[in-house]
N, C-alpha and C positions, 0 to 999 in steps of 0.2 A: 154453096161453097165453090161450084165449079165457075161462076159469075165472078167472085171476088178472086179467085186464082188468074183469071181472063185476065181480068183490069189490070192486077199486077203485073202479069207480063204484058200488056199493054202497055201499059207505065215507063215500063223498061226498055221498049221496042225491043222483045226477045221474040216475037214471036218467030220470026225466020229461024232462030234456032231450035224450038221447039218443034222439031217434025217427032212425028210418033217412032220413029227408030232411037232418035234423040232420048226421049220421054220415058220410054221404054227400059232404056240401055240406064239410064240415071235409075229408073226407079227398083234396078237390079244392084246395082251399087247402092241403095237406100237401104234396101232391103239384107243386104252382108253388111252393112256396118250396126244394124240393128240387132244379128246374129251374133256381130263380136262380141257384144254385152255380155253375153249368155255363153261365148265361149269358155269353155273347163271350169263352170261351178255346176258344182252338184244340183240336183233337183230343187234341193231344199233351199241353196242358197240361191236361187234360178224365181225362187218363189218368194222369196224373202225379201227384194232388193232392198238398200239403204238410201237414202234420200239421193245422195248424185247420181246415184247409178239409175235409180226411177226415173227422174227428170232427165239423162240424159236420153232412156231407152224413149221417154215420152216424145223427145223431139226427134228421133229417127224415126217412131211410126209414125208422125206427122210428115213430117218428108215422105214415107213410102204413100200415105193417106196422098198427098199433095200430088206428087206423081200419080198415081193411079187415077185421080181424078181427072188430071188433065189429059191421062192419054185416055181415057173414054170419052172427054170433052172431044180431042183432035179425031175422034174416030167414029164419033157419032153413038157411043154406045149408052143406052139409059141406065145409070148404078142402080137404081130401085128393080127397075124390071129387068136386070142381069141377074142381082140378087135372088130375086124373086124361083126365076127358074135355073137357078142353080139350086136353090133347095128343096126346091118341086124335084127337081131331076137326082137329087143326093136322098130324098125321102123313100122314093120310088127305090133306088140304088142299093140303102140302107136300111130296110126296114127295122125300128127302134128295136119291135117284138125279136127279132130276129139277131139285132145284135149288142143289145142293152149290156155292157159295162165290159164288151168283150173287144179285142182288135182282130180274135179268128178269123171273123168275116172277110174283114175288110183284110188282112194278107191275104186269105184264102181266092177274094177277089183279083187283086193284084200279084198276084204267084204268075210273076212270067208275063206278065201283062201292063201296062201302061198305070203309070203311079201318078195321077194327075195332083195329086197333093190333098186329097179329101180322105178325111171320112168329115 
């Protein structure tokens, strides 16, 4: 994916604009317009969506999927083995036995402390 994303802005001669502040900054704006979907509907209707609202939420996480890609492309980072030991590092963090079907933990953890966006 990250090859076919290359090309394309190749294609375009974008790459001078795509510096990782650039990339970055977009894929922060991807990422709230993807929120807006899900702005003031309930859980249920959050869980439910209806065909435009699917398809629309489907091409904002491809935009955010797009962005991120590219700024681990621009920054040399491997998505398989970032993945990898984030969940190494999140199993370690969270042990299942420990917090199976609960968020205790995971406040209890972050009570005052850095809320990096996991469990």
């Amino acid at each position: 994916m990250q090859a076919r994303i290359r090309e394309f802005v190749a294609e375009r001669d974008w790459e001078r604009f795509h510096t990782p502040k650039n990339v970055a900054a977009a894929l922060s704006v991807e990422a709230a317009e993807l929120l807006e979907i899900f702005t003031w509907l309930t859980p249920e209707e959050s869980s439910t969506l209806q065909a435009p609202e699917r398809e629309h939420a489907a091409e904002e996480i491809a935009d955010v999927l797009v962005y991120a890609l590219r700024l681990a492309d621009l920054i040399g980072v491997d998505i398989g083995e970032a993945v990898d030991a984030k969940l190494r590092a999140n199993a370690l963090r969270y042990p299942a036995e420990a917090v199976r079907g609960s968020l205790d933990r995971y406040r209890d953890t972050h009570a005052g402390g850095r809320d990096d966006g996991d469990p």
